[in-house]
N, C-alpha and C positions, 0 to 999 in steps of 0.2 A: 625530275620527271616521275620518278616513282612516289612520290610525297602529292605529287597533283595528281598521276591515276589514281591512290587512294583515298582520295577528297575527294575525288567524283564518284568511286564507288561507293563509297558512303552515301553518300547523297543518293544514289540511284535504290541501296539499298533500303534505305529508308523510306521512298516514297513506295519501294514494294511490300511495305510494313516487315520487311524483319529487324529483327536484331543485331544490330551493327557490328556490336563486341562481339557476338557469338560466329557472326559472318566472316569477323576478321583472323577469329582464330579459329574455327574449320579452313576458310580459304588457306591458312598457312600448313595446311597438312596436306592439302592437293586432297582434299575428299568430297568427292561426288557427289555427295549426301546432302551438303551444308544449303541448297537452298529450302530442302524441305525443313531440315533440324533447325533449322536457324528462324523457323514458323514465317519465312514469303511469303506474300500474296494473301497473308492475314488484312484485312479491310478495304485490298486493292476489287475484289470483286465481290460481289455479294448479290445473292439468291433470294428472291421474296416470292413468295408464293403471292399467287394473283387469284381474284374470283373469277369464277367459270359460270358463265350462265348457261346451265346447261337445259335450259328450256327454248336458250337460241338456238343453242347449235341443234337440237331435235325439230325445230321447227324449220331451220336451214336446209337441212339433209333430209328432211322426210314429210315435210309441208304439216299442214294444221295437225296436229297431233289428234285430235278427234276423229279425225277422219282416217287414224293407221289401222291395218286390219292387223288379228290376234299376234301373227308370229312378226310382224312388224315391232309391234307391242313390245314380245318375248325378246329381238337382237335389243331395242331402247334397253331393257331393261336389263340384261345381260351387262351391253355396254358401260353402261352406270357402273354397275358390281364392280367392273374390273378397273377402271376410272380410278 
């Protein structure tokens, strides 16, 4: 039984991208730490920054932009800055 729970932990820990060896011997010291030390969750999730058209979203929120008066103008533009 213990030989097949750690066949499956492997396995599990693998597909969360750690390090198997390093998983199996932090898990043997009972320490807390091991699923960050052990680098988890390396490839399982991943961040991409996307394009922002941000001539839509001014146009969405505040209609024709030619038509914004000045301090309309100054939050866009503010907006942006802090973006």
């Amino acid at each position: 039984m213990k030989a097949d729970f750690r066949a499956t932990a492997e396995k599990v820990a693998a597909k969360f991208g750690c390090d198997v060896k390093c998983l199996n011997k932090c898990g043997e010291q009972n320490d807390g730490n091991c699923f960050e030390r052990c680098h988890c969750g390396q490839g399982v999730i991943t961040v991409k920054e996307t394009f922002v058209n941000t001539y839509g979203i001014v146009k969405r929120e505040y209609g024709d932009i030619q038509n914004l008066s000045e301090s309309e103008v100054e939050t866009v533009n503010e907006a942006i800055q802090r973006f």
